[in-house]
VEXFI-409480 format. One record per atom (N, C-alpha, C): residue number from 1; atom name; x, y, z. Coordinates in pm, whole numbers, plus 50000, padded with zeros to 5 digits. Layout:
atom k: NUM&a: CA&u: X&v: Y&w: Z
...
//
This chain:
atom k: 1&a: N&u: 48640&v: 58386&w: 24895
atom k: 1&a: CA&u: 48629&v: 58531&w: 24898
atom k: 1&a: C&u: 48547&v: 58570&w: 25020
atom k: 2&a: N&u: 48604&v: 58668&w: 25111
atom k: 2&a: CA&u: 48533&v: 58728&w: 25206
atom k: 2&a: C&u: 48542&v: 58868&w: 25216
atom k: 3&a: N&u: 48408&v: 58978&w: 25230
atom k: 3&a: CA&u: 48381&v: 59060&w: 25213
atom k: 3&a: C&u: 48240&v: 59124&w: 25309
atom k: 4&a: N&u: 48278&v: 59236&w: 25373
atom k: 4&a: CA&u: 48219&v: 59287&w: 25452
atom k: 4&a: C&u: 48064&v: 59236&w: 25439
atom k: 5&a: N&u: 48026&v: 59303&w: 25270
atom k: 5&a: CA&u: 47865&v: 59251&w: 25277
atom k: 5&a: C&u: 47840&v: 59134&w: 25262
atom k: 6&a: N&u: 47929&v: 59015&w: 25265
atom k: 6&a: CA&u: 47861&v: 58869&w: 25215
atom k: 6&a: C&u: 47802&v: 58838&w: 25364
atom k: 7&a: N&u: 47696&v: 58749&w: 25359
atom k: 7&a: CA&u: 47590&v: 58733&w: 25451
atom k: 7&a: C&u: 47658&v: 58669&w: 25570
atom k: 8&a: N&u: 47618&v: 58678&w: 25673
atom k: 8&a: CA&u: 47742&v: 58588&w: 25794
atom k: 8&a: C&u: 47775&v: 58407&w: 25766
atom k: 9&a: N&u: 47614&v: 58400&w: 25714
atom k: 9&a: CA&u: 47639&v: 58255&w: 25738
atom k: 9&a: C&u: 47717&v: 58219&w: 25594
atom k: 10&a: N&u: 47752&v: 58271&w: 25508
atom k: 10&a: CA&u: 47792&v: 58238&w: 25400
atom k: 10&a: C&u: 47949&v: 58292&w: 25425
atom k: 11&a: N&u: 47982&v: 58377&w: 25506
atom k: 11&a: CA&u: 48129&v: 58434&w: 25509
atom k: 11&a: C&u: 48178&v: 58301&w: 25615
atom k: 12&a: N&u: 48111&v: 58209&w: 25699
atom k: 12&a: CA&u: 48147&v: 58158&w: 25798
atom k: 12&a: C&u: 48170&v: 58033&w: 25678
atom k: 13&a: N&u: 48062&v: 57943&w: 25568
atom k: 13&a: CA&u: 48099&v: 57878&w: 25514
atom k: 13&a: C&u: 48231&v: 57924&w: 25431
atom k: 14&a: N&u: 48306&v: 58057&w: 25374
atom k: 14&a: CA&u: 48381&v: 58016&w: 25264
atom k: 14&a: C&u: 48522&v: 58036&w: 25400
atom k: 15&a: N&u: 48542&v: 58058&w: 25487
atom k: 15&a: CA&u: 48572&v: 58020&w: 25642
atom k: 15&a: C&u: 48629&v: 57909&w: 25678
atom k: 16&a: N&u: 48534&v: 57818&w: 25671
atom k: 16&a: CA&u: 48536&v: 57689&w: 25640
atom k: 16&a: C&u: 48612&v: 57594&w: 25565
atom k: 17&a: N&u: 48546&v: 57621&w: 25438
atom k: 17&a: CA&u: 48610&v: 57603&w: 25346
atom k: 17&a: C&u: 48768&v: 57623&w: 25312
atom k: 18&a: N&u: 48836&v: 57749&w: 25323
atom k: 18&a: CA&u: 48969&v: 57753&w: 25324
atom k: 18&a: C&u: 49038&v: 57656&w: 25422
atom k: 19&a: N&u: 48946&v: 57678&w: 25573
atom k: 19&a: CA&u: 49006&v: 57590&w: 25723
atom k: 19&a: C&u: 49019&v: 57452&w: 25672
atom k: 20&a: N&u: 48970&v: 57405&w: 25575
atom k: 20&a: CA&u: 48969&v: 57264&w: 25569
atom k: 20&a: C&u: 49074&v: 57229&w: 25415
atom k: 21&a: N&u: 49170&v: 57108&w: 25478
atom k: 21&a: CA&u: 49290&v: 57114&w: 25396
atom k: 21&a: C&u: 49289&v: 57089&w: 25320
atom k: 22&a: N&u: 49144&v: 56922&w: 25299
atom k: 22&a: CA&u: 49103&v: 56856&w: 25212
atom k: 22&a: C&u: 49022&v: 56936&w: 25064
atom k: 23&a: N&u: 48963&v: 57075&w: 25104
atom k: 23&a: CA&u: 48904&v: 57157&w: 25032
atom k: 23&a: C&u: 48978&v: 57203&w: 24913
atom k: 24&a: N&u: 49117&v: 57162&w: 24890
atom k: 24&a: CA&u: 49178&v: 57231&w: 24783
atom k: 24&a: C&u: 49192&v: 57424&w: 24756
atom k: 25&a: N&u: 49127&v: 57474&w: 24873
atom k: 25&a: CA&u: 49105&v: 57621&w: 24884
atom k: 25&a: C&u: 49246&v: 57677&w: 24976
atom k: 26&a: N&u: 49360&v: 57666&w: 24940
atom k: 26&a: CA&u: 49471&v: 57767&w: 24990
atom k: 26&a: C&u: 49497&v: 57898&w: 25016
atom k: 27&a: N&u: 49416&v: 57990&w: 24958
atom k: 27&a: CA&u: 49439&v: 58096&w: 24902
atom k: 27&a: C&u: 49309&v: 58168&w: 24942
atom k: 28&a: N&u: 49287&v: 58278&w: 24987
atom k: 28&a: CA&u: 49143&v: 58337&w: 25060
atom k: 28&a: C&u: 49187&v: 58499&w: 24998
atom k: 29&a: N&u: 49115&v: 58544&w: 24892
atom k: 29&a: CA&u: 49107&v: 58710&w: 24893
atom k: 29&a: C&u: 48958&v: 58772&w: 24969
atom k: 30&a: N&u: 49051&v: 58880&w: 25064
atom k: 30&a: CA&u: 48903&v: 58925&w: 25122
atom k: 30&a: C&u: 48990&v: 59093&w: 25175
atom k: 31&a: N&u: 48822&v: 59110&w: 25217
atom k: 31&a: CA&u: 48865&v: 59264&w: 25260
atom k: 31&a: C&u: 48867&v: 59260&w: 25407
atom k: 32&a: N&u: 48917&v: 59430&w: 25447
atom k: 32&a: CA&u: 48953&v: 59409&w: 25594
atom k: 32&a: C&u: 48834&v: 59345&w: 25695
atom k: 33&a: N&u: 48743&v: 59296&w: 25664
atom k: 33&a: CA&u: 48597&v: 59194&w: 25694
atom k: 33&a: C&u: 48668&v: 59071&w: 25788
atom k: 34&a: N&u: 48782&v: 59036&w: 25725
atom k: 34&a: CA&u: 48868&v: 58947&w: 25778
atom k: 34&a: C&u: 48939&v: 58956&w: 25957
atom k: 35&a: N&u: 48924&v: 59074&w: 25990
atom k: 35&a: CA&u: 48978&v: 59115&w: 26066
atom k: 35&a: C&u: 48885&v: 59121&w: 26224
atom k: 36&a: N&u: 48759&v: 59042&w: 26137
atom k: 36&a: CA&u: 48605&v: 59057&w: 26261
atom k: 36&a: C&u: 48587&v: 58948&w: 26290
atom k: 37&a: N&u: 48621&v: 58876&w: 26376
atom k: 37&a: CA&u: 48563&v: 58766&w: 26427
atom k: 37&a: C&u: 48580&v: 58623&w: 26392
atom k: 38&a: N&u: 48638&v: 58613&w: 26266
atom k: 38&a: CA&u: 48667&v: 58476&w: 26194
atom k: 38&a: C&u: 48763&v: 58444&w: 26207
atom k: 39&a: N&u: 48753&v: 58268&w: 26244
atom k: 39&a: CA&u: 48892&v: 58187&w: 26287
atom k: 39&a: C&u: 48926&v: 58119&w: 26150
atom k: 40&a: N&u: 49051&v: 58178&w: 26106
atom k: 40&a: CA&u: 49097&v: 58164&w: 26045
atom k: 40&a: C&u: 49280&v: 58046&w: 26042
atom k: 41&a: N&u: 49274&v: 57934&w: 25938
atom k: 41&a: CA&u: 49411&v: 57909&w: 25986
atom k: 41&a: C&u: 49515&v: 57961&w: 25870
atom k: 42&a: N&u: 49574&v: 58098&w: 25882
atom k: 42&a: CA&u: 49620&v: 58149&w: 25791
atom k: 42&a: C&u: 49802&v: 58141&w: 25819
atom k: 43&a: N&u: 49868&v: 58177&w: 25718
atom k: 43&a: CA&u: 50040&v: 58176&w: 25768
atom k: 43&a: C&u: 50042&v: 58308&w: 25730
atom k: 44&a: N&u: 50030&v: 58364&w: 25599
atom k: 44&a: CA&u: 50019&v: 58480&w: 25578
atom k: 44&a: C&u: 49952&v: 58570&w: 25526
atom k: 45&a: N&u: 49928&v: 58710&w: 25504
atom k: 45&a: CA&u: 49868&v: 58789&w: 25502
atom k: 45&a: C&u: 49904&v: 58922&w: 25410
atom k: 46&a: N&u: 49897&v: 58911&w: 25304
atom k: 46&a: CA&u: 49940&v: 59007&w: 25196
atom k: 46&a: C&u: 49916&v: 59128&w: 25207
atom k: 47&a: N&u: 49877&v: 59270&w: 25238
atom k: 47&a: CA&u: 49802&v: 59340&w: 25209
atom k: 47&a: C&u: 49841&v: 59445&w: 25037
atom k: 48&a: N&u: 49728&v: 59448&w: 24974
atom k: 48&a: CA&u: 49731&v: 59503&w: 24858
atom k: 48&a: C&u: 49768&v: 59632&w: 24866
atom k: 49&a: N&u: 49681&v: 59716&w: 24997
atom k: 49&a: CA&u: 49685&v: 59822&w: 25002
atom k: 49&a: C&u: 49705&v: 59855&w: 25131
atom k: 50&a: N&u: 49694&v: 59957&w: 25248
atom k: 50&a: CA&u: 49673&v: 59959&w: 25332
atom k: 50&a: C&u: 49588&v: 60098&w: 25354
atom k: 51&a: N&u: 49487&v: 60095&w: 25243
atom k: 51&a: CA&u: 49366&v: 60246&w: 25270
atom k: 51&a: C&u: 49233&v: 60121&w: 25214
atom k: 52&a: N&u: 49132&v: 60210&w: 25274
atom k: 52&a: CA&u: 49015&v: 60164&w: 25258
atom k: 52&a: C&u: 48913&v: 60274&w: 25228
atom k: 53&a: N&u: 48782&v: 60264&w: 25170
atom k: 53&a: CA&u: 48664&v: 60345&w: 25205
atom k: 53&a: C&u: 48614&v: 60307&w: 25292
atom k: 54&a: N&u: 48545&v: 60451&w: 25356
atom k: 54&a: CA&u: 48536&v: 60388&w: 25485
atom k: 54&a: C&u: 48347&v: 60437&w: 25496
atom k: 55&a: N&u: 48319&v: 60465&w: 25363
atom k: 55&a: CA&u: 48195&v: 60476&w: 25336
atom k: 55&a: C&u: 48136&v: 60609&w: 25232
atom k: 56&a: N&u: 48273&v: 60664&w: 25324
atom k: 56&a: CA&u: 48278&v: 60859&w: 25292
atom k: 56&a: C&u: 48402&v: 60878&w: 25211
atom k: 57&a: N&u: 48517&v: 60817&w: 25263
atom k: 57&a: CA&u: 48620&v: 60887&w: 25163
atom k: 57&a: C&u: 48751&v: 60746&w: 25233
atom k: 58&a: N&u: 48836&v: 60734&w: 25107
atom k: 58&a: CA&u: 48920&v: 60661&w: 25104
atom k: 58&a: C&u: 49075&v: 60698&w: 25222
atom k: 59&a: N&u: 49095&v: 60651&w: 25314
atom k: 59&a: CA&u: 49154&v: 60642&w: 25417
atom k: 59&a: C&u: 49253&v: 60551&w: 25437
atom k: 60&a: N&u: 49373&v: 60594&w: 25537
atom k: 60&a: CA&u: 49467&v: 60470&w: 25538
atom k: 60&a: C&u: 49427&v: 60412&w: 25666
atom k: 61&a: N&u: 49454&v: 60314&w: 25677
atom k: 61&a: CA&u: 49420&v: 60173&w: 25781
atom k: 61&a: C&u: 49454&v: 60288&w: 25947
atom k: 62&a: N&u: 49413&v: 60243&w: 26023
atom k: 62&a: CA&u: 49432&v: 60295&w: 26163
atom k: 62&a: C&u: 49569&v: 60160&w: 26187
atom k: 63&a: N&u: 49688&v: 60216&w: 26239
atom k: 63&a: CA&u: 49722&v: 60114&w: 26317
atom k: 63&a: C&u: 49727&v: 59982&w: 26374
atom k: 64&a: N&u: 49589&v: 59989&w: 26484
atom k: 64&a: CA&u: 49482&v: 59875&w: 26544
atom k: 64&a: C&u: 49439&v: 59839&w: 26422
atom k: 65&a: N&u: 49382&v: 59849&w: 26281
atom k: 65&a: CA&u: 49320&v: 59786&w: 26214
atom k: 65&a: C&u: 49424&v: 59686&w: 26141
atom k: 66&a: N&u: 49531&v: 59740&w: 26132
atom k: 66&a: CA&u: 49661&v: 59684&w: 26054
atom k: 66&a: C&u: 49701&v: 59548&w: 26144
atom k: 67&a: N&u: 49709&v: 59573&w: 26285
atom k: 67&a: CA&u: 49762&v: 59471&w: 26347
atom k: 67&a: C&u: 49648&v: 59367&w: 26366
atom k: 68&a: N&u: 49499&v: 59415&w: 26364
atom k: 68&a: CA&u: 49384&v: 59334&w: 26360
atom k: 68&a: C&u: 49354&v: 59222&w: 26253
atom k: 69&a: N&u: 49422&v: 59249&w: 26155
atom k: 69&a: CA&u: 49401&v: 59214&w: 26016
atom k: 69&a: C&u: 49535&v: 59094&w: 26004
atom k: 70&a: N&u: 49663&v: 59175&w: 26013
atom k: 70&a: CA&u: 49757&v: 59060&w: 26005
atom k: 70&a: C&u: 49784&v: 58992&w: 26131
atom k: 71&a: N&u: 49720&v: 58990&w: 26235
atom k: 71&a: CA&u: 49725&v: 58944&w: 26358
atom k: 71&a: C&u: 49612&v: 58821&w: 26302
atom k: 72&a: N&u: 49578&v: 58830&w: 26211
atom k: 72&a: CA&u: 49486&v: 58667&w: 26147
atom k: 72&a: C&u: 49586&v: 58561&w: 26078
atom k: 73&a: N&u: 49691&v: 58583&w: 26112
atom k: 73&a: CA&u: 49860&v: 58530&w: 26070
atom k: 73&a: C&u: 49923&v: 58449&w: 26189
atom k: 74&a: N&u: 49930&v: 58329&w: 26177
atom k: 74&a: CA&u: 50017&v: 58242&w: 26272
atom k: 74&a: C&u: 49900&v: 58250&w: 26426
atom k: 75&a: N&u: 49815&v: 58237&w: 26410
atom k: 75&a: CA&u: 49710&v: 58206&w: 26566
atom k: 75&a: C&u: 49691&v: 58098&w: 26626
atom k: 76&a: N&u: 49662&v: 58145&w: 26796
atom k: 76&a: CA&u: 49681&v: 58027&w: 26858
atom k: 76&a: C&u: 49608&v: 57907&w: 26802
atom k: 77&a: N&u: 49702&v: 57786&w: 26785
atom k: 77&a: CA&u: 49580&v: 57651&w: 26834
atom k: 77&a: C&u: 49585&v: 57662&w: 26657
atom k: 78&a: N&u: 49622&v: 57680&w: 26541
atom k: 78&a: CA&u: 49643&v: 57639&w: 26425
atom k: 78&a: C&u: 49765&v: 57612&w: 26342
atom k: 79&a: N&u: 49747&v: 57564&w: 26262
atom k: 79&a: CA&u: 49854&v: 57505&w: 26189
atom k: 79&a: C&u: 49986&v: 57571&w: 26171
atom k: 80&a: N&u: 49935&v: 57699&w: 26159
atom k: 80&a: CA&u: 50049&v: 57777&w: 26166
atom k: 80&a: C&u: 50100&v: 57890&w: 26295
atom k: 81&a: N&u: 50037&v: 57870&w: 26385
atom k: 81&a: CA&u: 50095&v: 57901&w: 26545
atom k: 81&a: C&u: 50175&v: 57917&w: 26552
atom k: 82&a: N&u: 50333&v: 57856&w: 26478
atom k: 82&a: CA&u: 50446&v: 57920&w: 26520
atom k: 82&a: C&u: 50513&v: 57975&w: 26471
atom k: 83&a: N&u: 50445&v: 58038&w: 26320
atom k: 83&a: CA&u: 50472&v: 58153&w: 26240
atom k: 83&a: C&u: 50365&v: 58232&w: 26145
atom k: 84&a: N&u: 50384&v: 58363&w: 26169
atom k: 84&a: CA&u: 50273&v: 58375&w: 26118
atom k: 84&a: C&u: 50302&v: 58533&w: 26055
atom k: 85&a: N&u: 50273&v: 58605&w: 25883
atom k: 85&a: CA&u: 50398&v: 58663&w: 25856
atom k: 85&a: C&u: 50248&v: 58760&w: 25779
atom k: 86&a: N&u: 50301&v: 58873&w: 25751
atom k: 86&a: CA&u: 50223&v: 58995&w: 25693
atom k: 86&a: C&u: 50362&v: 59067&w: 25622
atom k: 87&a: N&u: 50226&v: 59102&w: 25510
atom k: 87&a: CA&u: 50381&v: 59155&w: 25369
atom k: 87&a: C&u: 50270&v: 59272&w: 25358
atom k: 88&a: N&u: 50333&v: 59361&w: 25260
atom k: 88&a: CA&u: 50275&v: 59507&w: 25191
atom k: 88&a: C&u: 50302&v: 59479&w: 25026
atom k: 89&a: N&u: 50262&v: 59479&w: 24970
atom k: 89&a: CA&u: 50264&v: 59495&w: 24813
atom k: 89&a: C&u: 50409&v: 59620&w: 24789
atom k: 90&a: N&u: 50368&v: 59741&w: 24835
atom k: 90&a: CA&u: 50405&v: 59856&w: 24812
atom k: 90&a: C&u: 50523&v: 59945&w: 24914
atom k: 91&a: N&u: 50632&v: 60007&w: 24834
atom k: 91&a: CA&u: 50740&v: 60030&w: 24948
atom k: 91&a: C&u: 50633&v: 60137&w: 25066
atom k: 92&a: N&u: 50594&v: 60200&w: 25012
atom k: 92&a: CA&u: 50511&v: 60289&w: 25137
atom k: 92&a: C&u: 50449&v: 60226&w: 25257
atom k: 93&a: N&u: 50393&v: 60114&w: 25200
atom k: 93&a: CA&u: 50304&v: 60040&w: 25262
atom k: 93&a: C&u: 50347&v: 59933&w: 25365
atom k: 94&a: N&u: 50477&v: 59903&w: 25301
atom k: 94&a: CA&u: 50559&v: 59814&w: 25396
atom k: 94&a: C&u: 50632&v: 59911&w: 25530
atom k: 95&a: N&u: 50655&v: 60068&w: 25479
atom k: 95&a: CA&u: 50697&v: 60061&w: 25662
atom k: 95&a: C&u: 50563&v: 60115&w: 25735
atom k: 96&a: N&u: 50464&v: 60111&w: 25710
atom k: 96&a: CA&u: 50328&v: 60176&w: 25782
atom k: 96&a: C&u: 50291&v: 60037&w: 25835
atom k: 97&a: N&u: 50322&v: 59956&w: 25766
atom k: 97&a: CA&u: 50291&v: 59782&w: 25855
atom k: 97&a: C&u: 50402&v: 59766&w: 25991
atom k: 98&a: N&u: 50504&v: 59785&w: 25894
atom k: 98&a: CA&u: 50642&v: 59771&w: 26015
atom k: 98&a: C&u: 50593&v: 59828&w: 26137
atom k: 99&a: N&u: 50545&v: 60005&w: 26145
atom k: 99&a: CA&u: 50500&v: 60085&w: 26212
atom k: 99&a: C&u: 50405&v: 60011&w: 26310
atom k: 100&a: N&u: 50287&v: 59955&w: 26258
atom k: 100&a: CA&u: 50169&v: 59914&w: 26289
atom k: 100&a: C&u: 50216&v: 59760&w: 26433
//
């Protein structure tokens, strides 16, 4: 699980943890937190929703945040480099990704 407030050095271990194959950890739920800085070796990228709080009031994703997020899908120099795939839960949601 990764999430904006978990501490750095602890978001970098569960990070880790997924990156490593031997870990039995396939599967990573996190929030758009994911989208900052962490090397991730992911294939794909679900999104549940595509709105967030954004502290003040519940909002849909900017664009750039959409492609920031599933752009953590198929990256250079990992396992999955030569595919790398983002889905929407929801028909709305799937063409605002398409869009994105």
């Amino acid at each position: 699980v990764i999430y904006g407030a978990l501490p750095p050095a602890v978001r970098r271990e569960q990070a880790a943890l997924f990156n490593d194959e031997s870990s039995g950890r396939n599967i990573l739920i996190a929030s758009d937190a994911i989208g900052m800085g962490l090397n991730l070796d992911i294939r794909r990228v679900v999104f549940r929703t595509l709105r967030k709080f954004d502290g003040e009031r519940t909002r849909q994703l900017h664009a750039s945040e959409i492609r920031q997020i599933a752009g953590r899908a198929g990256r250079f120099g990992g396992r999955y480099a030569d595919v790398g795939l983002a889905a929407a839960l929801t028909p709305d949601d799937h063409a605002a990704l398409r869009e994105a």
